[in-house]
Each structure stands twice: as structure tokens, then as C-alpha cells.
DRENBAPA-536024 format. One record per residue: x, y, z of N, C-alpha, C in turn. Coordinates in steps of 0.02 Angstrom, whole numbers, plus 32768, in hexadecimal, padded with zeros to 4 digits. Each point is the difference from the previous one (the first is absolute). Layout:
residues N
XYZXYZXYZ/...
END
This chain:
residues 289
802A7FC580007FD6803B8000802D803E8000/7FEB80317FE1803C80387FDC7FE58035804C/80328020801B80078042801A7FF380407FCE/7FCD802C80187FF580397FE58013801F801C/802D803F80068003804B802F801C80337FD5/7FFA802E8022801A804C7FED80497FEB8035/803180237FDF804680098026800A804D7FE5/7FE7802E8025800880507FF47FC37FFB7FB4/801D80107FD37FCF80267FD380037FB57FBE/80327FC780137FFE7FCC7FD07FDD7FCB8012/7FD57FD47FE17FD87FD4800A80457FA87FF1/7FEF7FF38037802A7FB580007FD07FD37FF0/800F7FC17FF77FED7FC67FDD80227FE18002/7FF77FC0801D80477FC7800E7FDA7FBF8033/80287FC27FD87FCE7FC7801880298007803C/7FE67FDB803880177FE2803D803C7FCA7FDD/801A8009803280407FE17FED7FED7F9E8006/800B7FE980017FF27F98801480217FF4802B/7FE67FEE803C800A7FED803D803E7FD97FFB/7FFF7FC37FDB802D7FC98004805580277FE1/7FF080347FD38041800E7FDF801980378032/7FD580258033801B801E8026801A7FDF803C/7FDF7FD18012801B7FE6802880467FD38003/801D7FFA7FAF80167FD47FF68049803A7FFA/7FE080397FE5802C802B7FEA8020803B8050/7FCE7FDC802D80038043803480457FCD802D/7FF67FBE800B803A7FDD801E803E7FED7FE5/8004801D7FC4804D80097FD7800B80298013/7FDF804E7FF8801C804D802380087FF6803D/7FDE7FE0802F80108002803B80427FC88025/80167FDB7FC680527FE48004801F802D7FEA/7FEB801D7FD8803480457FD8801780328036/7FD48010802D7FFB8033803980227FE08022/80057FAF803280307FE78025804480097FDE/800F80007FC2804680137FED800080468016/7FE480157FEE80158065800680157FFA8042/7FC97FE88034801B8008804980357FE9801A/801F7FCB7FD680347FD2800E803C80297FFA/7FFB802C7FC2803E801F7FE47FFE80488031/7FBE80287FFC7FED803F8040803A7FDF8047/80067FB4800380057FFD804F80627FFE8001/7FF47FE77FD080507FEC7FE88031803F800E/7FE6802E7FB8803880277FF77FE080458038/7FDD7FF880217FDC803A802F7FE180427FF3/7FD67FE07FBB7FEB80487FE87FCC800C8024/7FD380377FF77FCF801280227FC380137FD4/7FC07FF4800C7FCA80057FDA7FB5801A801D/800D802A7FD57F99801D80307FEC80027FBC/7FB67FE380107FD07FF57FCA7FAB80188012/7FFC80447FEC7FD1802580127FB97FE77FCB/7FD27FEF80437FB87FE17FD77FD280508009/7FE780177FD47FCE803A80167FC57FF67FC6/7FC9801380047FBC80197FC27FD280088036/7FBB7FF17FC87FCA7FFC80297FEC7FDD8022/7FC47FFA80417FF67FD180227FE87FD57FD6/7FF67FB0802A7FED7FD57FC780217FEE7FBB/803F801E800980237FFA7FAB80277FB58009/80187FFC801F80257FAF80008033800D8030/80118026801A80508019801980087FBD8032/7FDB7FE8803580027FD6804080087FB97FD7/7FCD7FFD7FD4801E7FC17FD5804E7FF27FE6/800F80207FD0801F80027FE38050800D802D/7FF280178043802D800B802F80207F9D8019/7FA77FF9800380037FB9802B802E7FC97FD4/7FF980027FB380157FCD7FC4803E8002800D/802180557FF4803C8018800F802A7FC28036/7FE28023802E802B7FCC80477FE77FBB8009/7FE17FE57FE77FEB7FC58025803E7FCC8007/802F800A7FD3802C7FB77FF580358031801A/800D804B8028804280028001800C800C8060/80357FEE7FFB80148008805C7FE280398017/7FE5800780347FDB80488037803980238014/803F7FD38014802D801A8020803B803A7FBA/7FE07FEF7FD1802E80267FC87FC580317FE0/7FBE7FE87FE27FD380187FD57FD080188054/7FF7804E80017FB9800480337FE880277FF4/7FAA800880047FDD80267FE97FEE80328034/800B80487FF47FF2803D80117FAF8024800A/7FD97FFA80287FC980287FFB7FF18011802E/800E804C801C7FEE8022802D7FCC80148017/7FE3800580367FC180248019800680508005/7FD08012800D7FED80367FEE804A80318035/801280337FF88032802780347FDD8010802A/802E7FF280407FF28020804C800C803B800B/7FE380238038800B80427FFB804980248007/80157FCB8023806180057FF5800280187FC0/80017FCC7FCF80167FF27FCA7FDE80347FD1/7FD8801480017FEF80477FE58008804F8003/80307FFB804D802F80217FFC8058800A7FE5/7FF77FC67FD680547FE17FEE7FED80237FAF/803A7FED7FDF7FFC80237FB67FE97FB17FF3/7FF280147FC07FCD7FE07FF580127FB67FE1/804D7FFA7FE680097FC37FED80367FDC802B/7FFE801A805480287FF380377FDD7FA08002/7FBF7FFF800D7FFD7FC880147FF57FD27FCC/8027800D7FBA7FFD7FB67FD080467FF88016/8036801F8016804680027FF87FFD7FBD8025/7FEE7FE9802D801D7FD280297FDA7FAC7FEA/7FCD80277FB97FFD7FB37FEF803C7FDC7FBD/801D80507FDD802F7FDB7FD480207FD67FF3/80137FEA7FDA802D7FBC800A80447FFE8017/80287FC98012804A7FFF80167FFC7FD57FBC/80607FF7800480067FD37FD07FE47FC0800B/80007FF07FA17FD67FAE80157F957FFD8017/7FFB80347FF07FBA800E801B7FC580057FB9/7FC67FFC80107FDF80147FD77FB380178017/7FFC8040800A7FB6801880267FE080127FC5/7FA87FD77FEC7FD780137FF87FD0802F8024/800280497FF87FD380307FFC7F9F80037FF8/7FD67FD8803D7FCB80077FE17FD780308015/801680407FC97FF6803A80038043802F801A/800880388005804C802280047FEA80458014/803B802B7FFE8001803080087FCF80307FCE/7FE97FE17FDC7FD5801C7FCC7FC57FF8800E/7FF97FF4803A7FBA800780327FE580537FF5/803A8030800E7FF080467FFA7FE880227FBB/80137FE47FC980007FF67FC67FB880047FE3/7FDB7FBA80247FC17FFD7FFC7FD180078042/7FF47FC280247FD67FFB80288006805A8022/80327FFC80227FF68051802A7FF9803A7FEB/800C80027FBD7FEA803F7FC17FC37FF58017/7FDC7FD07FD67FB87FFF7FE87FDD800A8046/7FFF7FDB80317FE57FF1803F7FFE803A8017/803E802B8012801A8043802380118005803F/80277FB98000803D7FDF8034803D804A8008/800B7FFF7FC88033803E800C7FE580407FDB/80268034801C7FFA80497FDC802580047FCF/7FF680307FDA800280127FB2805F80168014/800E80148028804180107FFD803C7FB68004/7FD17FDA802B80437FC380067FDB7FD07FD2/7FD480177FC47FEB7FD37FD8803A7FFD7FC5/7FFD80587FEF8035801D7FDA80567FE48011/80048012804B80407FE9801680047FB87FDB/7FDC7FC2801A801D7FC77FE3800880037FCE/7FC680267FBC802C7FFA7FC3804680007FD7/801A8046803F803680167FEF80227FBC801B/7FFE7FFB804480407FD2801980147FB17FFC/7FAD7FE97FDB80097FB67FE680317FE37FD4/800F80337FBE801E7FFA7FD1805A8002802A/7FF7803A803280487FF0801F80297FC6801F/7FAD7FFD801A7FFF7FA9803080197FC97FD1/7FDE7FFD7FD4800C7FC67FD380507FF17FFA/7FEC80507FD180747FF57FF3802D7FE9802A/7FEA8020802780357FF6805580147FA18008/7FB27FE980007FFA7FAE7FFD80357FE47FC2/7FE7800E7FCA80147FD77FC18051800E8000/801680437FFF80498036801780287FC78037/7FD57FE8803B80197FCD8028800B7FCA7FF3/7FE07FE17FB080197FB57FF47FA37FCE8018/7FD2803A800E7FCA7FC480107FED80057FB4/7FDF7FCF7FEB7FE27FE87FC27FB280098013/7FF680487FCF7F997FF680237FCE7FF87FCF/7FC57FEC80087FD280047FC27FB880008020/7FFB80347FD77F9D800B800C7FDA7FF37FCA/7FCF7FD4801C7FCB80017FF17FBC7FFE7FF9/7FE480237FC97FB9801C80207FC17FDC7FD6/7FD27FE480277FD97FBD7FE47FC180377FF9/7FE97FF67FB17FB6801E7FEF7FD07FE67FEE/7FC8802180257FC87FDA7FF87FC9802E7FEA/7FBE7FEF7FE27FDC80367FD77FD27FEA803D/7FEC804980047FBD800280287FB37FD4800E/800A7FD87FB07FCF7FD7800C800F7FCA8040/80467FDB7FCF80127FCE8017801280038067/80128040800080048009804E7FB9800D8022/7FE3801D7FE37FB27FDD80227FE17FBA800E/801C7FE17FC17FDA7FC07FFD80397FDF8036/803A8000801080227FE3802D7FFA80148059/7FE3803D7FFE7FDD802780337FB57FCB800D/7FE57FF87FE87FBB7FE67FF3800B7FB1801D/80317FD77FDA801C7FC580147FEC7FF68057/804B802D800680067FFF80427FD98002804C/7FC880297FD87FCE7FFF80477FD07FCD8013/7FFC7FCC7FCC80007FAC8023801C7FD77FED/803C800B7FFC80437FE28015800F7FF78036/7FFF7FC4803380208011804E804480048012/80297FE47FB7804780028008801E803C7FD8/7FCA80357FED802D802E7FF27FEE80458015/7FB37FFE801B7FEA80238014802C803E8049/80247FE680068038801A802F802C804D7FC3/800C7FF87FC8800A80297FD87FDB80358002/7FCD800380177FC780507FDA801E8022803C/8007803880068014801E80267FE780427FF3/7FFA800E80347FD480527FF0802580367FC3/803C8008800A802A80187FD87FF07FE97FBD/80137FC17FD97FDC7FDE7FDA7FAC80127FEA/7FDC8000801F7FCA80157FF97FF380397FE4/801980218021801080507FE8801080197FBB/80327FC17FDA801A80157FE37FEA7FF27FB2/7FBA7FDF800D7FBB7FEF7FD27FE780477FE5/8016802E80467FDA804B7FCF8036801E8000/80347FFE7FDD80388028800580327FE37FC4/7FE27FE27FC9802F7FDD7FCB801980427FF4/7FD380377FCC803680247FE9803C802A8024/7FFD8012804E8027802D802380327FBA7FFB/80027FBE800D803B7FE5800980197FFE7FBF/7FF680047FC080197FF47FC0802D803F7FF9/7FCC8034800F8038804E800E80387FF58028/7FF57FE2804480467FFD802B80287FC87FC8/7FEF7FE1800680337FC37FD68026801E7FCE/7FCC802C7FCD8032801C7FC6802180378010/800480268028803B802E802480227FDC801D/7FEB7FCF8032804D7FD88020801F7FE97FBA/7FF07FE67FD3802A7FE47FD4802A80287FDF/7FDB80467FE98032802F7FF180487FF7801F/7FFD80208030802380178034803E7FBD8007/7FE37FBE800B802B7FD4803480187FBB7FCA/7FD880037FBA800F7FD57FD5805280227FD5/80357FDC8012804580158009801E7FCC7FD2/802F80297FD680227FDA7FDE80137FAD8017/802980138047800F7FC7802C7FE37FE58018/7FBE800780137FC97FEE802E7FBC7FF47FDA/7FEB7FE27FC97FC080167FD47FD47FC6801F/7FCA80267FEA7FBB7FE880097FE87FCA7FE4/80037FC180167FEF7FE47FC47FAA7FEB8008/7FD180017FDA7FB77FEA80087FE87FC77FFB/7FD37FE880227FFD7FA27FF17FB380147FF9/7FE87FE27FCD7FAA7FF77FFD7FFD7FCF8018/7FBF800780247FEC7FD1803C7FBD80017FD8/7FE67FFA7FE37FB77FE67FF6800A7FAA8007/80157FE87FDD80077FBF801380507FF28021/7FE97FE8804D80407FFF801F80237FC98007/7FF07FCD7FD7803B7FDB7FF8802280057FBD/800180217FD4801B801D7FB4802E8043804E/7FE4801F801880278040803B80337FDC801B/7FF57FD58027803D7FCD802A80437FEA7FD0/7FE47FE67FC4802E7FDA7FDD803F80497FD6/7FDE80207FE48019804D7FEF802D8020802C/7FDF7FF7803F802480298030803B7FEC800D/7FF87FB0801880417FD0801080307FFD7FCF/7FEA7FF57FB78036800A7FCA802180367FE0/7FF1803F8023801D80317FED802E80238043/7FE17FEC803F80447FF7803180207FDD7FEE/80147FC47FEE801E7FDB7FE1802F80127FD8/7FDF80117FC9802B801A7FC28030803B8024/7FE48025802680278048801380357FF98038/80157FC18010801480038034804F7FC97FD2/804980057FF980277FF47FE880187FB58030/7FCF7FD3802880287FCD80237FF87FC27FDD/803A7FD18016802E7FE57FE37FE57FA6802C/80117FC57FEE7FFD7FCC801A80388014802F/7FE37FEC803A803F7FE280467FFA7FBD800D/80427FF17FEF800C7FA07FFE7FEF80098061/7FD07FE4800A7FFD7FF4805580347FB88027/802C8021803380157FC880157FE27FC88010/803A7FBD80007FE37FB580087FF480008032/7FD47FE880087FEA7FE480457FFC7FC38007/802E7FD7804F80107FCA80147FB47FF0803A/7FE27FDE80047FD27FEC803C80277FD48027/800B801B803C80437FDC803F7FCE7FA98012/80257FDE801C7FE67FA880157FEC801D803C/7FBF7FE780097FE58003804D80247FD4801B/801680328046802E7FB580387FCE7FE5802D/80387FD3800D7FD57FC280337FD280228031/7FD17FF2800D7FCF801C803A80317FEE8047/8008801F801F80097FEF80477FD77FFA804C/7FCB80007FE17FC27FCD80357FCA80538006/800880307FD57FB5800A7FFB7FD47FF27FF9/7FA9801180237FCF7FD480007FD380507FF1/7FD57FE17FD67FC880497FFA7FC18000803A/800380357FFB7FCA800A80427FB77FDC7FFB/7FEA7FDC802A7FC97FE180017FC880347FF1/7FCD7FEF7FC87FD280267FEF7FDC8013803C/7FF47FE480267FC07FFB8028801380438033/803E800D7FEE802A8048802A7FF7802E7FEF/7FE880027FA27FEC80337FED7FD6802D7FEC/800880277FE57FAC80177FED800980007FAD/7FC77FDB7FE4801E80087FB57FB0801B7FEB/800A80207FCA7FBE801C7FEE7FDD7FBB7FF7/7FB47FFF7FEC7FD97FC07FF880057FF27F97/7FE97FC88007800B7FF17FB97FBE80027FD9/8002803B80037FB0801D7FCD80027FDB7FB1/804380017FED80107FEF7FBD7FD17FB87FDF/800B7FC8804A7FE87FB47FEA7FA780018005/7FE1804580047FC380067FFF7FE680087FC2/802E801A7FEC7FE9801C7FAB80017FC37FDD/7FA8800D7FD27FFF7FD07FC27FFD80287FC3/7FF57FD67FC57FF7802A7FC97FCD80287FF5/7FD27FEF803C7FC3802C7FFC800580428014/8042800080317FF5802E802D801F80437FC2/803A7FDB7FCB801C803F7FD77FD5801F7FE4/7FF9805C80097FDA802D7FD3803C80007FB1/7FCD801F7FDD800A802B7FC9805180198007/802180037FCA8047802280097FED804A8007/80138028801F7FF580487FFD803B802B7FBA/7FC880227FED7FF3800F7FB88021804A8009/802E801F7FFA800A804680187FC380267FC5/7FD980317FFE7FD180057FD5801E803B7FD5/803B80118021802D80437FD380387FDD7FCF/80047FB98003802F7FEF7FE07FE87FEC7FBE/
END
């Protein structure tokens, strides 16, 4: 079944992608990505990978595909709550500093400093003066990063107004996703065109030779996932790392350990040997996918 939308003033058209070839195609990229991280951990580069668009556009997905196969302790995902009143007295990109990466790292961004950009423009989180300020000082920010040797990339997932309604709509009997609507979100049902305005001035401004914007259409988000992953991919210059051999040592002789008698312990109960085939529901169907 074909996707219809408006993306700004152009009408899209594009089948859904086939489940089986994405799926088939999404667990090759995601060995492709265990190399990147392999080589990220090796030679100690550093990597931020900024997810931003509209609500409902794919960003949390496409975050999740990202990491699923790579270490927490190297690949971790970034998403801040809202600033404390501390923290809104700090300049304004004081509290991403301490999520950057060290060498060997790789922080996914879900959502960034480009919070000010949009959400607090449109909303009127901030005043018109430190709205202006970040314009100016993002582009500095950036350099400063990339100038340091981090490797960054943004990107911004679009979705046409239909299609973010109808994924809005989903959700409110959805019980597993229903946790998403968020008043903010809500909000932002009557407010398409003021965020399209913020978006196309932030882009002005912060889309940088070194730093560009790249756009992922999200109407159908698994054609978004697969795009997204192969063009980090492509942009990123890493290399196979032959991983050392690994020996598995001979278990030695036991020397008269005995395991603790169950009846000492507390073990959860075994709900598992209750279940019949009757008891399995329906596979859950994500209804946005």
C-alpha cells in the first residue's frame, strides 16, 4: 500500500518498503555498525550522532536499530529531561558538555542542543534574545567539536503532517505507546507551520559545511532506518579491526564446592511451565511500522 504526503510544498509517493528485505537488509547494517564501533573503540575516535525532526518522525526508532547490537559501555544514548532551574541558569550548551564522548565512545543524541532551535522557539521556552544567541554560537560550538577531532552528524527525520497525525491517532489506543503523547507533542498538532519556520532558519544558520544536515524521510520508516544507517555508514571512513584470538582457559578441578541448597533460597516461581499455546496472544504489531 503506497504512502501519500506533502513533504513542504512536494507530494511523495513511495511503496512501503517489504518487511522481509528490510529486515534482512536492516541486520547486515547493523553488523556494518558493530565494525564501525569496533574500529571507533580501537583507534579512539569519538562520535556524536545527533537524532532531531518532528515528533512522531522515527528518531527513537531508528535510535533503537542504531544500538541494538552495539556495546552500552562504548555506543550510549543521550536524552535529556527537561533543564533544572540550575541548569537554566548555565549557558546554554554547559550541560551537553559532560555527555560528549571520550575516546573510543559513541553518544547517540535523542534530541540535542537543538532543543532551542525548535521546541523552545516555538513553545517560548526561551526569549528572543538567547534564541538569537544560540544561532550565533551553535555554528561555533560545532567547530570547536569537529576542530577537536569529534566526528559529528545530524540528522533530521521528516514527516508530513498527515502522516504525523495518523501516527498521533495510532497511539491513543496503543497501550505500548501511548506513553509518547505528551502534552508538548500535542501541542504541536496546531503548530506545524511555526515549527517548519523554526526548522528552516535553524537550518540556515547551523547547516555547515562541516556539520550538514542531512534529511531522512520518514513516511515509511523502515525505507528511514535503512537510509539513515547506510549513509552513517558510508560517511564515516572505518576500517575492519582483525579482533584478537581468544583462548577459553580449562576449568580446574573443583575443590569440594557444593551449591547452595534451593530450599535456602528464594527463587522467583516458575510462571513459565504454566503457559500453553493457548495462553500465546497475537504478536504485537507496532501499527507505525
Amino acid at each position: 500500500m503506497a504512502n501519500k504526503a506533502k513533504n513542504g510544498d512536494q507530494p511523495v509517493t513511495r511503496q512501503r518498503m517489504d518487511k522481509k528485505i528490510y529486515e534482512a537488509e536492516l541486520l547486515r547494517l547493523q553488523g556494518e555498525l558493530v565494525e564501525m564501533q569496533e574500529w571507533i573503540k580501537t583507534t579512539g575516535q569519538r562520535m556524536v550522532v545527533i537524532f532531531e525532526g518532528r515528533d512522531a518522525a522515527g528518531k527513537g526508532g531508528a535510535i533503537k536499530r542504531v544500538s541494538e547490537y552495539l556495546n552500552p559501555r562504548v555506543a550510549e544514548t543521550v536524552a535529556l529531561p527537561a533543564p533544572t532551574e540550575r541548569q537554566r541558569t548555565q549557558w546554554y550548551f554547559q550541560r551537553y558538555i559532560p555527555h560528549l564522548p571520550a575516546a573510543g565512545e559513541i553518544k547517540l543524541f535523542d534530541r540535542s542542543w537543538y532543543n532551542r532551535g525548535g521546541v523552545e522557539r516555538v513553545m517560548g521556552f526561551c526569549t528572543p534574545d538567547e534564541y538569537v544567541r544560540f544561532l550565533r554560537q551553535c555554528p561555533i560550538f560545532e567547530r570547536m567539536l569537529i576542530e577537536d577531532g569529534i566526528i559529528l552528524r545530524k540528522y533530521w527525520f521528516s514527516v508530513s503532517a498527515e502522516e504525523q497525525y495518523a501516527r498521533f491517532q495510532s497511539r491513543l489506543t496503543d497501550p505500548m505507546r501511548r506513553w509518547k503523547l505528551s502534552p508538548t507533542d500535542l501541542e504541536s498538532l496546531t503548530k506545524w507551520e511555526e515549527y517548519s519556520r523554526a526548522k528552516d532558519e535553524m537550518f540556515v544558520h547551523t547547516d555547515l559545511p562541516e556539520a550538514r544536515w542531512w534529511v531522512v524521510e520518514s513516511e515509511d520508516k523502515r525505507a528511514a532506518r535503512i537510509n539513515m544507517i547506510a549513509h552513517l555508514l558510508d560517511s564515516v571512513p572505518y576500517e575492519h579491526v582483525r579482533p584478537p584470538k581468544i583462548v577459553l582457559p580449562a576449568r580446574p578441578e573443583s575443590d569440594g564446592y557444593r551449591r547452595t541448597e534451593k530450599a535456602l533460597q528464594h527463587e522467583v516461581p516458575d510462571y513459565a511451565t504454566s503457559l500453553t499455546d493457548k495462553d500465546v496472544p497475537s504478536p504485537y504489531q507496532d501499527p507505525e511500522d
